[in-house]
C-alpha positions in Angstrom: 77.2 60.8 12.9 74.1 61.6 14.9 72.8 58.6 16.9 69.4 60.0 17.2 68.9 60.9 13.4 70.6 57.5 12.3 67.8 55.6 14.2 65.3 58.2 12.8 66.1 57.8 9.1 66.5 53.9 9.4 62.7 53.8 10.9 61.9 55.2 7.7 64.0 53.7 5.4 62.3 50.0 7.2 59.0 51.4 6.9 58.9 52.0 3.4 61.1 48.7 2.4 57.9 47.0 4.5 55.4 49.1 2.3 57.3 48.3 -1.1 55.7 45.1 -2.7 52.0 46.7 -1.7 52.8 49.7 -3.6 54.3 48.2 -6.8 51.3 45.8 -6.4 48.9 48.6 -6.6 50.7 50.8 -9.2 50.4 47.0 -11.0 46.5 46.8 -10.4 46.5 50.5 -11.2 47.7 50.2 -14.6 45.8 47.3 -15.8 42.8 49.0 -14.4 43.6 52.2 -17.1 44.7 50.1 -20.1 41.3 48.2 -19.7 39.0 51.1 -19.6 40.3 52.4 -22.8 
């Protein structure tokens, strides 16, 4: 296995497990938003 593309793709992979809860938050907001406009 590549060192260099291992530490690559586990940057990532910690970036977005940092980012999940704010997204599922805002898909959360997001949807609440839509069903109340209607």
């Amino acid at each position: 296995m590549n060192p260099i593309l291992a530490k690559e793709v586990r940057e990532i992979l910690d970036e977005n497990k940092a980012e999940r809860h704010i997204r599922g938050g805002m898909a959360t907001k997001l949807k609440y938003l839509r069903e109340k406009q209607l």
